[in-house]
N, C-alpha and C positions, 0 to 999 in steps of 0.2 A: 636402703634395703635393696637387696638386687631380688631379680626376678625368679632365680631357683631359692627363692627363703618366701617364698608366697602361700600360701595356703592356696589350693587350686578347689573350687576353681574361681578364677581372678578376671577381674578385667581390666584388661592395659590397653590403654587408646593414645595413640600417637594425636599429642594435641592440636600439633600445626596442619598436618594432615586433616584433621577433624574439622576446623575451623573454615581450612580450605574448601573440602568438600560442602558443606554448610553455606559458605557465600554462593557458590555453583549454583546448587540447587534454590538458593535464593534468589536469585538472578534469572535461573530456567522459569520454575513457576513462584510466582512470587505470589506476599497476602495467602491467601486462604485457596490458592489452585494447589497446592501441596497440602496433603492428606497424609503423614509419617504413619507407620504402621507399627504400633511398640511392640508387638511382637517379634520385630529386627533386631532388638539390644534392649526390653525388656527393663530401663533404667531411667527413671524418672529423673536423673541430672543431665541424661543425653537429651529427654523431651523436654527438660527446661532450653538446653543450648539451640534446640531448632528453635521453641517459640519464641527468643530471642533474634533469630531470623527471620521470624515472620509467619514459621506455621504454628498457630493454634489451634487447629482441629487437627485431632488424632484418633486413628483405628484401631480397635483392638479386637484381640481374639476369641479372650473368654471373660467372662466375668470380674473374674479377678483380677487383671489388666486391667478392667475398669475403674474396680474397686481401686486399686493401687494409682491409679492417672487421678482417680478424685480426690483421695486423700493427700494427695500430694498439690493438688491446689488447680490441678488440670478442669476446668469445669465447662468453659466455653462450650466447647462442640465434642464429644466422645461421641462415635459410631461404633457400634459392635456387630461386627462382619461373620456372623456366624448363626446357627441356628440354635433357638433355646429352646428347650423343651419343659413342658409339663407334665413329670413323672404320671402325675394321676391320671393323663390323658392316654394313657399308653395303654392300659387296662393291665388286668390282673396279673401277674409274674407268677408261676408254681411255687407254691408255696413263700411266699409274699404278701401280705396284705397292703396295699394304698390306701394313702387319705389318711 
């Protein structure tokens, strides 16, 4: 298949490249000083290919990053770098009811 018969939007990753990069950063921090953040590439086959290098704890953005990093087998360490809130805590919205 060539790359203009793709359904966009796609993702093509130069594997050698990839692989490359991956030992680098394995090398710079290695074990568990690297923190990947899936919100970079969003694909649970890229954060299998890092924790195969070494990093098993991964950040993510919202919730559903998370949800998606667990079901995919990610369980060790997830951080979620962001702020969650409790609709109910917010009080009453115009014409809204909470709770």
């Amino acid at each position: 298949m060539k790359t203009a018969q793709l359904t966009t939007p796609a993702l093509l990753v130069d594997a050698t490249g990839l692989e490359a990069n991956l030992r680098t950063m394995a090398r710079a921090l290695p074990g568990d000083r690297l923190r990947p953040h899936v919100k970079a590439h969003k694909c649970t086959a890229l954060a299998a290919r890092q924790a195969a290098h070494g990093s098993t704890r991964f950040t993510c953005a919202t919730i559903a990053e998370m949800e998606g990093m667990a079901r995919a087998g990610f369980t060790e360490d997830l951080l979620l770098a962001n702020e969650v809130a409790d609709a109910t805590r917010l009080g009453p919205w115009p014409g809204r009811v909470l709770g």
